[in-house]
N, C-alpha and C positions, 0 to 999 in steps of 0.2 A: 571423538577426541579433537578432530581438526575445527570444529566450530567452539571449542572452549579457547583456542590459539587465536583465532583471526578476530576482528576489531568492528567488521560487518559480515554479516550475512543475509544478504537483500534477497527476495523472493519478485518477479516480475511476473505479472498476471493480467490481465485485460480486465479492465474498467466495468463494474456491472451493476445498476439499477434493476429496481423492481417497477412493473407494471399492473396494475388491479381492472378486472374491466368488466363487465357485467354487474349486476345489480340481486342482493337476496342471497338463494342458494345458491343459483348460477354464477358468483363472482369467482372468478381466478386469477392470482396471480404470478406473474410469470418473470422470468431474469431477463433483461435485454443486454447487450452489448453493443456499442458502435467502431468497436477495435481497436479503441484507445489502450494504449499498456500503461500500465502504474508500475512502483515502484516503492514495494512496500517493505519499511523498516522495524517493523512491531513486532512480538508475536503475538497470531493469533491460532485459533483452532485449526483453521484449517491449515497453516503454515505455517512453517519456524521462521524469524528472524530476527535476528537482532542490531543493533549497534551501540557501538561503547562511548556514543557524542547525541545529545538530545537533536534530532533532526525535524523536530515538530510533532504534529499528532496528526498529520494528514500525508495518505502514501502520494509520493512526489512523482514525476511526471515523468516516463522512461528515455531521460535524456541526460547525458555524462554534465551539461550545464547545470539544472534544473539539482542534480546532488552536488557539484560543487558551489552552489551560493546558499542549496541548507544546508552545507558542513561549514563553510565559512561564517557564516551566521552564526553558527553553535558556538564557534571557535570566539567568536568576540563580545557574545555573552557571557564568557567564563572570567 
């Protein structure tokens, strides 16, 4: 009920690509991570989020800066 009240519901998570290595049958791929946290405003499957201001379509960088110039952003496109 309290996520239908609030205006954001941001989910933070570490940063993570895929790796492919071997060649044929033997190819695997695997998740890497270098610790970087994001700062994801979408939802998607594996998490709820949301926001009630377009902050782009790429999760933002987990830093209090980094969402106040995409919500200022959003704010001056309207």
């Amino acid at each position: 009920m309290i996520r239908e009240w609030v205006d954001f519901n941001l989910f933070a998570n570490y940063e993570v690509s895929t790796r492919t290595s071997g060649q044929g049958f033997k190819e695997t791929t695997r998740g890497v991570s270098y610790g970087k946290r994001k700062l994801f405003h979408k939802y998607a499957a594996a998490f709820d989020a949301k926001s009630r201001v377009d902050l782009g379509n790429l999760p933002l960088d987990l830093e209090w800066s980094a969402f106040m110039t995409a919500f200022k952003e959003s704010l001056k496109s309207k």
